[in-house]
C-alpha positions as protocol buffer text, in pm:
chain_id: "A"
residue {
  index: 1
  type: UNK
  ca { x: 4728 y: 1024 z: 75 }
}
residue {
  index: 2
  type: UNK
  ca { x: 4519 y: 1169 z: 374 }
}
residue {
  index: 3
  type: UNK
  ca { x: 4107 y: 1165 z: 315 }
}
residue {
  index: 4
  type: UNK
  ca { x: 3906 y: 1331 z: 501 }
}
residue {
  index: 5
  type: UNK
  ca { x: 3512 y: 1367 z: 496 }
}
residue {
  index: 6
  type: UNK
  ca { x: 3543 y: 1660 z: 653 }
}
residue {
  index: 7
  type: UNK
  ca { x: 3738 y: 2052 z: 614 }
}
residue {
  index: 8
  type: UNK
  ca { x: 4063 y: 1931 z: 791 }
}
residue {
  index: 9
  type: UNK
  ca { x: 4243 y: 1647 z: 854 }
}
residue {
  index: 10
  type: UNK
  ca { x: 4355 y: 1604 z: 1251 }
}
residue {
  index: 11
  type: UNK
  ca { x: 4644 y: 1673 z: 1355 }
}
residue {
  index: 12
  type: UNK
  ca { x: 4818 y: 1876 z: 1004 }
}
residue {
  index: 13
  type: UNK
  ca { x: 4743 y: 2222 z: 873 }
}
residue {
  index: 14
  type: UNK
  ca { x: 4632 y: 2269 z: 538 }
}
residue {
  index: 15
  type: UNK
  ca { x: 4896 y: 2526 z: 394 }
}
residue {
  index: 16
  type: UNK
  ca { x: 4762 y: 2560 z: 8 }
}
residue {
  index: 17
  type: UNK
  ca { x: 4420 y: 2450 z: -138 }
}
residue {
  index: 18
  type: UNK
  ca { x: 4466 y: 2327 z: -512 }
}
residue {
  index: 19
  type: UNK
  ca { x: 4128 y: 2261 z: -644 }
}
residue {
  index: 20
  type: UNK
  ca { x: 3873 y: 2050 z: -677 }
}
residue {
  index: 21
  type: UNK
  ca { x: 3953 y: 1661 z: -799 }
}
residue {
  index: 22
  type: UNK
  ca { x: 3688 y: 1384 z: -864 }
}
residue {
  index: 23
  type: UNK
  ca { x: 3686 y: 1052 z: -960 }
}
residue {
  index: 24
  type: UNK
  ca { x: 3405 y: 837 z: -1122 }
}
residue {
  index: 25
  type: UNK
  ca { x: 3320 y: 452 z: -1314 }
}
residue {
  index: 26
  type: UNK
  ca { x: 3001 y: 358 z: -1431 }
}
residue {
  index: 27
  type: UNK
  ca { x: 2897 y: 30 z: -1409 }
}
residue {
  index: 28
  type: UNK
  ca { x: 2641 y: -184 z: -1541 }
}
residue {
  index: 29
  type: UNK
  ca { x: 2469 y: -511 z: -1374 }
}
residue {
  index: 30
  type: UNK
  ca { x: 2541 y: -804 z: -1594 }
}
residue {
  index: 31
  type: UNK
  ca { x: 2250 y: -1065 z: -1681 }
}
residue {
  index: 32
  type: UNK
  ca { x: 2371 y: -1368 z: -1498 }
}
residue {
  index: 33
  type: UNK
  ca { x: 2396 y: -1100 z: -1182 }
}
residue {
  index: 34
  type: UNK
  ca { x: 2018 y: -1029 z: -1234 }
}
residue {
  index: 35
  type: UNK
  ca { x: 1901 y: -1348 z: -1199 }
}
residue {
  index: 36
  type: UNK
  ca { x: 2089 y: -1462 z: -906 }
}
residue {
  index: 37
  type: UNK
  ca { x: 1990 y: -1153 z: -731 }
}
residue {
  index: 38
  type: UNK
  ca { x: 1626 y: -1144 z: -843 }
}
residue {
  index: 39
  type: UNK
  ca { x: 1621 y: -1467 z: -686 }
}
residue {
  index: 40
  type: UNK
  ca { x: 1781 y: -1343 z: -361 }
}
residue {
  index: 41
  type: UNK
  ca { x: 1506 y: -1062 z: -372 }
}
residue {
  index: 42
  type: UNK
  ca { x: 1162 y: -1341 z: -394 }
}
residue {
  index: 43
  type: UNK
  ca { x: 1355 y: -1446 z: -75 }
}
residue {
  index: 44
  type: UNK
  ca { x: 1423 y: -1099 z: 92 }
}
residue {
  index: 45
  type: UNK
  ca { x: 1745 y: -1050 z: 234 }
}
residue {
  index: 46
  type: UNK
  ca { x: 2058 y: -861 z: 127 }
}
residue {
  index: 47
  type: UNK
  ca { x: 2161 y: -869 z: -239 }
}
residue {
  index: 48
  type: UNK
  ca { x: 2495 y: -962 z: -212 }
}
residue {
  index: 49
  type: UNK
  ca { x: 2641 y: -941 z: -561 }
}
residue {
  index: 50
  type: UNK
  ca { x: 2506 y: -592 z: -643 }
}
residue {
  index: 51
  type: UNK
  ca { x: 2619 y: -477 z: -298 }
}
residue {
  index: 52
  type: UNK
  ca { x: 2987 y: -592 z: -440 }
}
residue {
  index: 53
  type: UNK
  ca { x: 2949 y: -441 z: -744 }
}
residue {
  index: 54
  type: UNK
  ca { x: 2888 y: -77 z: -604 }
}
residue {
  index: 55
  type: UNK
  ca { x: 3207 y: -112 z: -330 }
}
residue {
  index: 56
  type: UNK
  ca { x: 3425 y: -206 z: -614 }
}
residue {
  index: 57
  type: UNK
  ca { x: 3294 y: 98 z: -820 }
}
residue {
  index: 58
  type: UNK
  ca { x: 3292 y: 293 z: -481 }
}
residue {
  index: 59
  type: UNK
  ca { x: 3681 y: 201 z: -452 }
}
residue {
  index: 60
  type: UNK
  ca { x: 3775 y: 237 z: -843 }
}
residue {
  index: 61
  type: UNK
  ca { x: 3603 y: 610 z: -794 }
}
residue {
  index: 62
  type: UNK
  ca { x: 3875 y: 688 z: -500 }
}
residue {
  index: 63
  type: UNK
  ca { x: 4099 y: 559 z: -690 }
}
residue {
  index: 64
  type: UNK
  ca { x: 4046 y: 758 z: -967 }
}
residue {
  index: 65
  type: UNK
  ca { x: 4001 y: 1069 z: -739 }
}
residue {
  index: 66
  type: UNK
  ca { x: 4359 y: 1016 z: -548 }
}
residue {
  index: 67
  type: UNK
  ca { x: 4549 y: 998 z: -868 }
}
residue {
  index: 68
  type: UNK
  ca { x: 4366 y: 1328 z: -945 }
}
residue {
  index: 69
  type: UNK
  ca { x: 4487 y: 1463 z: -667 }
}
residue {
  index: 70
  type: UNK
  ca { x: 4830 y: 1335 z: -652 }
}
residue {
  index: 71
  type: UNK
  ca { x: 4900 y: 1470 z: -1021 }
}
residue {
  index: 72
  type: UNK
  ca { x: 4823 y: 1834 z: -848 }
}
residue {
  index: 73
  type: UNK
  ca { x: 5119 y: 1745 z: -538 }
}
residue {
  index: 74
  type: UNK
  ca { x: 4856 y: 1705 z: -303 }
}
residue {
  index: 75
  type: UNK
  ca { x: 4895 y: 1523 z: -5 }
}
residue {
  index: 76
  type: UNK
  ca { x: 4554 y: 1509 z: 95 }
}
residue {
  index: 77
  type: UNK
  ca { x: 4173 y: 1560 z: -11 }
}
residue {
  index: 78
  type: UNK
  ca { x: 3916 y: 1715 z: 259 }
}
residue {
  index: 79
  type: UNK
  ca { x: 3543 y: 1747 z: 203 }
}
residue {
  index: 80
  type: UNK
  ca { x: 3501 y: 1411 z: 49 }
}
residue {
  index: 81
  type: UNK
  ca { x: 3197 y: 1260 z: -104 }
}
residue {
  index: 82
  type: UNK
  ca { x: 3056 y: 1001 z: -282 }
}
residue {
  index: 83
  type: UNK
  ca { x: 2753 y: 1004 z: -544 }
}
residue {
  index: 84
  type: UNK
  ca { x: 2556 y: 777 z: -693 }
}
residue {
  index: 85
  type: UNK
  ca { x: 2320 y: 822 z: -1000 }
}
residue {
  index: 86
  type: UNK
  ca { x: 2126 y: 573 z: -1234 }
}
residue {
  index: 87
  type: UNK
  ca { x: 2286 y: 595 z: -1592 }
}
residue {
  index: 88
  type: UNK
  ca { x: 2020 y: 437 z: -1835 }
}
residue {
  index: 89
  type: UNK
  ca { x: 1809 y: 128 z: -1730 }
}
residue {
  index: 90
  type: UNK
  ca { x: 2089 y: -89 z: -1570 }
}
residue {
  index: 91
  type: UNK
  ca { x: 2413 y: 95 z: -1496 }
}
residue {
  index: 92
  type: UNK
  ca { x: 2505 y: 374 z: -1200 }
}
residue {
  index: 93
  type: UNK
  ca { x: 2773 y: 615 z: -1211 }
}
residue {
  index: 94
  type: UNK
  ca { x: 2986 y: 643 z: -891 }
}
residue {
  index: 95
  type: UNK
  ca { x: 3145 y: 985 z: -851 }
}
residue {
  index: 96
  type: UNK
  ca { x: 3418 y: 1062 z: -560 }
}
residue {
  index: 97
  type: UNK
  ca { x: 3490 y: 1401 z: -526 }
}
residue {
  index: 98
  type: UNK
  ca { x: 3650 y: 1632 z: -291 }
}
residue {
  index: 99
  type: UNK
  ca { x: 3941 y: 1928 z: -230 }
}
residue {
  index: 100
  type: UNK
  ca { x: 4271 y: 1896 z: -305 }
}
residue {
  index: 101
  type: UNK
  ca { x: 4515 y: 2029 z: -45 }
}
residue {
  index: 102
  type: UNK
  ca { x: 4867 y: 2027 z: 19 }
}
residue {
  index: 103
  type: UNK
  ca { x: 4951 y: 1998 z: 475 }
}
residue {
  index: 104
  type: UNK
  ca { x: 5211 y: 2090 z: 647 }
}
C-alpha cells in the first residue's frame, strides 16, 4: 500500500478516488508509566515511555486506516494525516486519515 502525505504519489496516476478511510486507538497512560515519567520530568529531558506509547498508537492508527483502505481495492491513500486529541483526563485518541485511491 502506497501513502502519501500529499495529493499524488510519484511516479503513478491516480485513475479512481474511492473515499475517504481513517483509522484511530485511544490509549490511556497506565499508573506505573506516570511515575516513571513524572520522575523523568523533575529531571527534564525526553519522556521516553509516553513518547512510545503515542508511536505505537500512531502505527496501530495506520494500521487501522490501510485495512480501511484495502477493503475498498485501493492501492494507495494520498492526503494523509494524523490527529491527536485528549480523551478524558489520561487517554488520547490517535486518528489516521486520508483518501483512498486506486493508481495505475
Amino acid at each position: 500500500m502506497d501513502l502519501s502525505n500529499t495529493d499524488s504519489i510519484a511516479g503513478e496516476e491516480v485513475v479512481e478516488t474511492l473515499g475517504l478511510v481513517r483509522g484511530n486507538t485511544v490509549r490511556a497512560r497506565n499508573v506505573g508509566r506516570d511515575i516513571t515519567q513524572g520522575l523523568r520530568n523533575l529531571a527534564g529531558g525526553e519522556l521516553k515511555g509516553y513518547s512510545e506509547l503515542m508511536t505505537d498508537a500512531r502505527d496501530q492508527a495506520q494500521e487501522r486506516m490501510i485495512e480501511e483502505a484495502e477493503a475498498l481495492g485501493a492501492d494507495g491513500v494520498v492526503n494523509v494525516r494524523f490527529t491527536t486529541s485528549s480523551i478524558a483526563d489520561s487517554g488520547a485518541e490517535i486518528l489516521a486519515y486520508g483518501t483512498a485511491v486506486r493508481l495505475r
